[in-house]
N, C-alpha and C positions, 0 to 999 in steps of 0.2 A: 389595631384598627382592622377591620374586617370591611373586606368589597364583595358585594354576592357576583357570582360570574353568570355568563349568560347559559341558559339550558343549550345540552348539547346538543338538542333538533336547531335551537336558532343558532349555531354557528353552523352546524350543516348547510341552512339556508343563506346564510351570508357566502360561505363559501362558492355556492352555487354559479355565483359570478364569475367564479375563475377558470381558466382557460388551463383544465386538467387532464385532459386528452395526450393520449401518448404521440411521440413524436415532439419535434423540435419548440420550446415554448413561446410563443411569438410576444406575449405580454411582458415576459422576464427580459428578452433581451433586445426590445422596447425600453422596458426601465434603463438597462444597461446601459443604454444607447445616451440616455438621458442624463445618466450620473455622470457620464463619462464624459460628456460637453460642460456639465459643470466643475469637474474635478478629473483633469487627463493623467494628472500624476497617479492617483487612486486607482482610475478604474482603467487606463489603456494600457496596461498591460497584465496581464492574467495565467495563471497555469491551469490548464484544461486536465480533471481528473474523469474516469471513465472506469467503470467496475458493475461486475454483474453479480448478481445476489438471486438466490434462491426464492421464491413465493409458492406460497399453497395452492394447487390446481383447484378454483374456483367461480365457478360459474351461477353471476347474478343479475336480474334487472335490474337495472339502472332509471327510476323514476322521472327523472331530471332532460334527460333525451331521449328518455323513450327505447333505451337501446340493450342489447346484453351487455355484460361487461367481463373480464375473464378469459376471451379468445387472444392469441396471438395477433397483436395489433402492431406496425410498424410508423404508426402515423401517416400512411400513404394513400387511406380512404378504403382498401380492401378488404373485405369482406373476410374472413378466414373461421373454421371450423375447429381447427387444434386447441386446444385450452391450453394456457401459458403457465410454462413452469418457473421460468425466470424475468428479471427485468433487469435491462443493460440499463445505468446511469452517467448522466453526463452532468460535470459537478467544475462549474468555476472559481477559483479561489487567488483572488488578491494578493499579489506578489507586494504591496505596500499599502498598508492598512489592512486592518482584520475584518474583512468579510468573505463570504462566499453564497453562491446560487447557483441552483440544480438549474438545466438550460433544457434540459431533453431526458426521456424515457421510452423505452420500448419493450414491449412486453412479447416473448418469445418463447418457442419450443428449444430452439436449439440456432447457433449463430457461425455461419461462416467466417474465417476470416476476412475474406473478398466481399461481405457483406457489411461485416465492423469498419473497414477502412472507406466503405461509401461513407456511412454515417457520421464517421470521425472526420473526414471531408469537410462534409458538409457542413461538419459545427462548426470546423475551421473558419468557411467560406462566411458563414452565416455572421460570427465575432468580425471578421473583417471586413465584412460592408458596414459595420457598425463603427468602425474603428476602433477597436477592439483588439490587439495584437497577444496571441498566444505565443509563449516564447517554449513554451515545454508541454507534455503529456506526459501525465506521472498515472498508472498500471502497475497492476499485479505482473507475477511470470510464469500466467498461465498460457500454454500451448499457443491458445490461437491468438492470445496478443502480442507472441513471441512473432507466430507468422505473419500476422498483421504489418508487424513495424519493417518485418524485411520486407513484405510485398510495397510498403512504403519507400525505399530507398536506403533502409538498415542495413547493419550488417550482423547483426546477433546468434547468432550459430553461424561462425566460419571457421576457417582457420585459429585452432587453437595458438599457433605461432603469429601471428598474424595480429593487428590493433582491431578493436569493434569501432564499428562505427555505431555513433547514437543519435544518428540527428538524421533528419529528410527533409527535404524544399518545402516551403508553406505553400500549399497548392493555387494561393491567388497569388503574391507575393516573391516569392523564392526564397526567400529568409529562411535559416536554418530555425527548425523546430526541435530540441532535445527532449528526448526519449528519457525516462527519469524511472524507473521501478522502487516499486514501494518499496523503503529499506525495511520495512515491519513483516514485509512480506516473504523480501529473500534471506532474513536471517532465517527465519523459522524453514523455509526453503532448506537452507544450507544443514539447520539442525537435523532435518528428517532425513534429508541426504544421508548423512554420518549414521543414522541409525539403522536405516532398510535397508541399505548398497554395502556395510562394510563384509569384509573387507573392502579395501579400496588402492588399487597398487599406485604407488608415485617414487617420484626418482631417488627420495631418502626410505624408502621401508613402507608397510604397508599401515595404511591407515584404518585404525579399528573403532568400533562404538564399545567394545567389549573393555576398555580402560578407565571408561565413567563406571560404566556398570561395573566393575570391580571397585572402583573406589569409591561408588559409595559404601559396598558392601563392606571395604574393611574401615570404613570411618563409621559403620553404626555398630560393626565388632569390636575395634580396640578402642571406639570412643575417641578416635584422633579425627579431628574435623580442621583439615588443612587449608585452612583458612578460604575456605570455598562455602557456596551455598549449597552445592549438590545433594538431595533428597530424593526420599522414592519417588516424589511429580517429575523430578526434572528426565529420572533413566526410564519410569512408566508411565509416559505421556499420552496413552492414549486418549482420557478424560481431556489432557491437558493442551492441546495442539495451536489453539489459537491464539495460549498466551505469550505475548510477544516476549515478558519480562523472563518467563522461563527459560526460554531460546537465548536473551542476553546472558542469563546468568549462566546458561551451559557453553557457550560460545566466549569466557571471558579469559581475561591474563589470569585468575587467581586457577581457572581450572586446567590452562595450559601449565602454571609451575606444578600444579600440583603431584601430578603422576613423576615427574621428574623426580621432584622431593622423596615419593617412595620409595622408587628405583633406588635415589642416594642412599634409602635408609634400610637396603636391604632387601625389600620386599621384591622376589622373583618373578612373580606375574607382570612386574610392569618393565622386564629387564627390554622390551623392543618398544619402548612407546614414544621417542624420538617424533618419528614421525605424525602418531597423531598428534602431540603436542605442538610442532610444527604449524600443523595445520589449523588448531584450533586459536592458534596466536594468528595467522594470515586473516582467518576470519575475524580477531577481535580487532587488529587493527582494520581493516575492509569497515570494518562498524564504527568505532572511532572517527573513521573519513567521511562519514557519509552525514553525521550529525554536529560533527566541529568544524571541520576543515571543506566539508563539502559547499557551505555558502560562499566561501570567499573567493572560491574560483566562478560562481557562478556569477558574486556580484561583481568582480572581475571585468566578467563578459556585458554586463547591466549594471554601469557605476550608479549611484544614488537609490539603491532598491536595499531597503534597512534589511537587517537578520531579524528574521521570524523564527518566532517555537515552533515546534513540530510534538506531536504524540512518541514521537518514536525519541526524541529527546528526554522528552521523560519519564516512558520505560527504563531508558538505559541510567539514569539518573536513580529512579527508584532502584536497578539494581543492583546499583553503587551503593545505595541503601542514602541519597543523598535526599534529606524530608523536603515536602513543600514548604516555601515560604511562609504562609500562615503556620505550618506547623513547628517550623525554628523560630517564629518570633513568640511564638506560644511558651515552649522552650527557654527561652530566655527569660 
């Protein structure tokens, strides 16, 4: 059965209605406001996501207001001349039941930290006149969201001896708000790490990238593939940088025994790799925790809040090589 859809000038004009303006969405979190009086368990409590993303420096009228559109706009009314490279997002998502809503946008040349932490404020403030309680910020672990959460009351670069703190007072409230980084983000973090810094000195020997890259070279020589995934994507990643499943599979337990195994079996090159095998196991567990074992301390702290899927769950699943559902029932 076939439905003709509407031409896309007339969804243009439908849309028109909506309150698309950068800065904080007052119609969204209106609705919010609204669902949340009907359903508290659903919608009061929320994890606030926030990320910035690249756009094409473009500058066009705007028919509908009359206005240009394109410039550095903070949703503050101000006039600005710079055309925008990026736009910061502010993205809520339902800690019990599957939904989420963008709340805010702002389109920018460049973002201070002491500028992001008004804003992230402010959403804060905004969710909790609503009744709206954010119990976390989950970010990348890019520079300025690092300084960000310190100028919040973190403690994220300190004392390497020392415990991090990840939490800061809720700015209306005082309630702890936990700080939560993209785990999709700092595996691949950690991978590029190992590859541009090595060496890299620690207390067992020194940690190299040059262990992968030899092994795969003698598993596509003697044709021994040590029960690993590693491939030319995984040691020449430039093409390959954002896929997360590559990062899993370079960061796993099959590629920490691996080099060991060689060592065992003679092979010279790998007689000091102790260490980075060390470390590539610290990392797989660190990953393991943050997709298994990481909900249960949180619902812990927020009993009756069910276990949600995550993306980054099923990365590490695919690099298990573990099929979708529809595809094992397929299978069967």
């Amino acid at each position: 059965m076939n439905f003709p859809l509407p031409h896309p000038h007339t969804l243009q004009r439908w849309l028109c209605s909506v309150d698309d303006k950068p800065g904080l969405n007052k119609m969204m979190l209106d609705m919010l406001e609204k669902r949340r009086k009907d359903d508290q368990a659903k919608y009061g409590r929320v994890a606030l996501m926030l990320d910035s993303m690249a756009i094409r420096k473009h500058v066009q009228y705007n028919p509908h207001n009359q206005s240009m559109s394109g410039f550095v706009d903070m949703g503050d009314g101000n006039n600005e001349t710079d055309v925008a490279t990026k736009a910061l997002v502010f993205l809520v998502v339902g800690l019990q039941g599957h939904w989420k809503a963008p709340i805010a946008y702002y389109l920018m040349k460049t973002l201070s930290p002491d500028t992001q932490r008004v804003l992230l404020t402010h959403a804060l403030e905004e969710l909790h006149a609503r009744g709206i309680q954010a119990v976390c910020v989950t970010m990348d672990g890019h520079a300025t969201n690092i300084s960000m959460c310190n100028q919040l009351g973190c403690e994220l670069r300190g004392n390497p001896q020392e415990p991090l703190k990840t939490s800061f007072p809720h700015p209306s409230t005082g309630d702890q708000v936990f700080i939560m980084m993209d785990a999709c983000h700092m595996l691949k973090l950690a991978r590029n790490m190992l590859q541009s810094y090595s060496p890299i000195a620690s207390t067992s020997g020194q940690i190299n990238w040059r262990y992968i890259d030899q092994l795969s070279d003698v598993q596509k020589k003697d044709g021994l593939h040590a029960a690993n995934k590693i491939t030319d994507k995984h040691v020449h990643l430039e093409n390959h940088k954002m896929k997360v499943s590559l990062a899993a599979q370079t960061l796993s337990r099959s590629v920490s025994v691996a080099p060991r195994t060689m060592r065992d079996l003679g092979y010279s090159q790998f007689r000091d790799c102790e260490a980075t095998a060390d470390f590539i196991e610290i990392c797989r567990c660190q990953k393991e925790s943050l997709y298994e074992g990481g909900m249960s301390s949180f619902s812990a702290a927020y009993p009756g809040l069910g276990r949600r899927g995550s993306s980054f769950t099923r990365e590490a699943q695919i690099s298990r090589g573990i099929p979708r559902r529809s595809q094992a029932r397929r299978e069967t």
